[in-house]
C-alpha positions in Angstrom: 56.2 87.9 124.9 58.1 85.7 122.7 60.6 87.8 120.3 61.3 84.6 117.6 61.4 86.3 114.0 60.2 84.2 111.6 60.4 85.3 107.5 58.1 83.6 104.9 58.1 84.4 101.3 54.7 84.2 99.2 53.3 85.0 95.8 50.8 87.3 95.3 48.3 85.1 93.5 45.6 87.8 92.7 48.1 89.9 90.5 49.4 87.0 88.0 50.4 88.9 85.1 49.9 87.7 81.4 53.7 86.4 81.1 52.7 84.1 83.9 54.5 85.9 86.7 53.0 87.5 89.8 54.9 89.9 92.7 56.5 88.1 95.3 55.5 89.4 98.8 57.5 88.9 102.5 56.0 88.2 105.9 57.8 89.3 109.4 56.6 87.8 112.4 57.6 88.4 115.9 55.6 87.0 118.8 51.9 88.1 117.8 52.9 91.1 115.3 52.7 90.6 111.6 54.2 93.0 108.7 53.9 92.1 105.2 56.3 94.1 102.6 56.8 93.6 98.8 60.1 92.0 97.6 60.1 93.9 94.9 60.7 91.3 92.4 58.3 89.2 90.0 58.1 85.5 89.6 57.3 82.6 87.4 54.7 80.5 89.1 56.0 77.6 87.6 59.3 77.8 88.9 58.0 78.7 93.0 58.2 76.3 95.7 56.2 77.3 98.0 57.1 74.9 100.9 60.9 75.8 100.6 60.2 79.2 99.8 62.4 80.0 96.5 62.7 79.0 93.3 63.3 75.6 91.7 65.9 74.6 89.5 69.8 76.1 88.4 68.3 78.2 85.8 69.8 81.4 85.6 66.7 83.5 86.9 66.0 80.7 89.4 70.0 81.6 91.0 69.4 85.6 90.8 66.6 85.7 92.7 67.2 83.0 94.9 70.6 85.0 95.9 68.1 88.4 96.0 66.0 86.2 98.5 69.3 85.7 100.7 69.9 89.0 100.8 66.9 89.9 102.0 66.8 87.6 104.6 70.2 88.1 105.5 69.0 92.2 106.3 65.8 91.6 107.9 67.7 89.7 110.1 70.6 92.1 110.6 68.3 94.6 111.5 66.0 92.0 113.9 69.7 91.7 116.0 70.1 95.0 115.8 67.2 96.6 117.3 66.7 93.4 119.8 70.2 94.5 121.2 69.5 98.1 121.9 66.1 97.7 123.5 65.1 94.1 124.4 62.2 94.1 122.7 60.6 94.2 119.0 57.7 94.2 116.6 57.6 93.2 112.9 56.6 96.4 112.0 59.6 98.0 113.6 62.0 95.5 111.6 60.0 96.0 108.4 60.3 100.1 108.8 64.1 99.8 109.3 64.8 97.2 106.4 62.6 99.2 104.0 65.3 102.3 104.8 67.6 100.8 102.8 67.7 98.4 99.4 66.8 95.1 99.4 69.8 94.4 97.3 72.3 95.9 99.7 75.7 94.6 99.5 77.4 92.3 102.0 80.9 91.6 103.4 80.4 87.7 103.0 79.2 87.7 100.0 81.3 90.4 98.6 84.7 88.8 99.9 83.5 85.1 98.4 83.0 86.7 94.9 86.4 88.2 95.4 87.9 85.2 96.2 86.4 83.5 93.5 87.8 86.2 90.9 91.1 85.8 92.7 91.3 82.1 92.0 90.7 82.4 88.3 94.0 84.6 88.4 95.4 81.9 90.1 98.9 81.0 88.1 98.2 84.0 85.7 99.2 86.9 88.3 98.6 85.6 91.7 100.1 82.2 93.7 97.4 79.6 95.0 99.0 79.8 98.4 97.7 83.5 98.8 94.0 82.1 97.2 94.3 79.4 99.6 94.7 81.8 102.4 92.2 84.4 101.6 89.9 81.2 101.3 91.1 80.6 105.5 90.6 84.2 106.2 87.0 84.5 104.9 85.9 80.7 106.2 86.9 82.4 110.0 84.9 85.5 109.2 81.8 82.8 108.6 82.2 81.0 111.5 82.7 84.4 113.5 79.2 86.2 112.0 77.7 82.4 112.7 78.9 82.4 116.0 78.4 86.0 117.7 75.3 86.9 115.1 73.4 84.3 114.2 73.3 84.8 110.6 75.3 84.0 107.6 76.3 87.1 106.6 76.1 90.5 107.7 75.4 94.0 105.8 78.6 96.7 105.0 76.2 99.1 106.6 75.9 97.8 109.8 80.0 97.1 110.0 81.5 99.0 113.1 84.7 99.0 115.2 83.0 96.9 117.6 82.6 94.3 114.7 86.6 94.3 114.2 87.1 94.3 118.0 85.1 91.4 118.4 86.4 89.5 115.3 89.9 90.3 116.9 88.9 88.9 120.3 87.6 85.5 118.6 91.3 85.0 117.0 93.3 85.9 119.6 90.9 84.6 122.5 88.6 82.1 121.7 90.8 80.3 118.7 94.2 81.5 120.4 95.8 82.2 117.0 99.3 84.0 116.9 99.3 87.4 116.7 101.1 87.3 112.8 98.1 84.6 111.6 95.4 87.1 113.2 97.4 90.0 111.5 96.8 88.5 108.1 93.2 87.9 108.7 92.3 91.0 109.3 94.4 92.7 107.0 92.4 90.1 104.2 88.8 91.5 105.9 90.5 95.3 105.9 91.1 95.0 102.3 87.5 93.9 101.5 86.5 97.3 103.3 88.7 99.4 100.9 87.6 97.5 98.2 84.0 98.6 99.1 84.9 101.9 99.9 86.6 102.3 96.8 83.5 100.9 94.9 81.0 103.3 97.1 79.3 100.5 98.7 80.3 102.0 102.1 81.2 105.9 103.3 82.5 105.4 106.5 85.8 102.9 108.0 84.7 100.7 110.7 88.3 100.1 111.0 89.1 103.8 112.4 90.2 103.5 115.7 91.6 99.6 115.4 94.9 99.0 116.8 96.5 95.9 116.4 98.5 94.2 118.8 101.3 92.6 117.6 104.2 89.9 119.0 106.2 91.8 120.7 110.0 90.4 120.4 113.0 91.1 122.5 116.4 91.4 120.6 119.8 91.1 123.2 122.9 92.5 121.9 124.8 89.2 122.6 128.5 90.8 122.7 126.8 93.0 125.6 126.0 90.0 127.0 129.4 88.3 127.0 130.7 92.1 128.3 128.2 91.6 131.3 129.7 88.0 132.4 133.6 89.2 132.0 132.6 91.7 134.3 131.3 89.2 136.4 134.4 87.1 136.1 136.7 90.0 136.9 135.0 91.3 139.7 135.2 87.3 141.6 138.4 87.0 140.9 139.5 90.3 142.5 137.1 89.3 145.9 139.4 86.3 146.1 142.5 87.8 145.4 141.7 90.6 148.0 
């Protein structure tokens, strides 16, 4: 049975209101099973393209919903991952029931961490350096390429963030890119302070970071006078074989 999800956004054509708008409906498919949800938002028909599957144009309504679209797509397929991983198998209907449990709007750590960035850089020679912009801007392209990578997505819900999440983002730095532990130390203290910020803001409850230990460069300091006390000993004790 194949387990390919596959998303497609429509208009509902036979409830076009007078200000020229109509609903705008989802389809999940999986293999043969089909689930259809609403999107909960209302669109101009003028603006809908219905081969790309959004709105037209930079208009400032065309952008919102556009981004809600994303979003939407971004959790249907957090939760597809999700419920593939812990039993192998999956109907539309299942994803639909878990990604109507929570809003469509819900927040997301990529998301959430590029609008921060892009704050931060307005700041930028007001009350914060461009080399600290520059390297939350390094920090938050490796969390992309991570969610990419392990996921298969483009960005991934606060909700579904977990230790094995940090672990894992650990493991890629230190394993698979081999970056020193002091450069993987700032990364995830950049993607740490995202989760307070959210935590703070009551997007998220619950740490995902609880339990993470990081492990650091361990350095070795040598008192060197001990040292030099070591090799006079040395010294002494040859030159007292030879005399004897």
């Amino acid at each position: 049975m194949q387990t390919n999800l596959k998303l497609l956004f429509y208009l509902k054509r036979t409830e076009v209101k007078q200000d020229g708008t109509c609903p705008l409906m989802g389809r999940i498919t999986i293999g043969k099973t089909v689930a259809q949800f609403s999107a909960k938002l209302t669109v101009p028909l003028f603006l809908w393209d219905a081969r790309a599957g959004k709105l037209s144009g930079k208009s400032k309504q065309a952008v919102e919903i556009n981004q809600a679209l994303d979003r939407i797509n971004v959790s249907i397929h957090s939760h597809y991952l999700q419920i593939m991983g812990l039993k192998g198998r999956i109907t539309a209907t299942e994803v639909k029931n878990a990604f109507q449990g929570i809003a469509s709007a819900q927040e997301t750590l990529v998301n959430y961490f590029a609008r921060h960035n892009e704050e931060f850089g307005k700041r930028v020679g007001i009350n914060r350096e461009a080399s600290t912009a520059e390297q939350y801007n390094i920090s938050l392209n490796h969390l992309i390429r991570f969610i990419g990578k392990k996921y298969k997505v483009s960005d991934i819900p606060f909700s579904k963030l977990d230790l094995s999440f940090i672990e894992s983002f650990d493991f890629y730095l230190r394993v698979e890119l081999q970056r020193m532990p002091q450069t993987i130390l700032g990364i995830v203290r950049h993607v740490r302070k995202m989760i307070k910020l959210a935590i703070g803001e009551g997007i998220i409850t619950c740490d995902p970071f609880e339990g993470y230990t990081p492990v650091m460069e361990r350095k070795v300091y040598v008192c060197v006078q001990s040292i030099i006390r070591e090799i006079s000993n040395i010294k002494s004790y040859v030159i007292y074989l030879k005399i004897n």
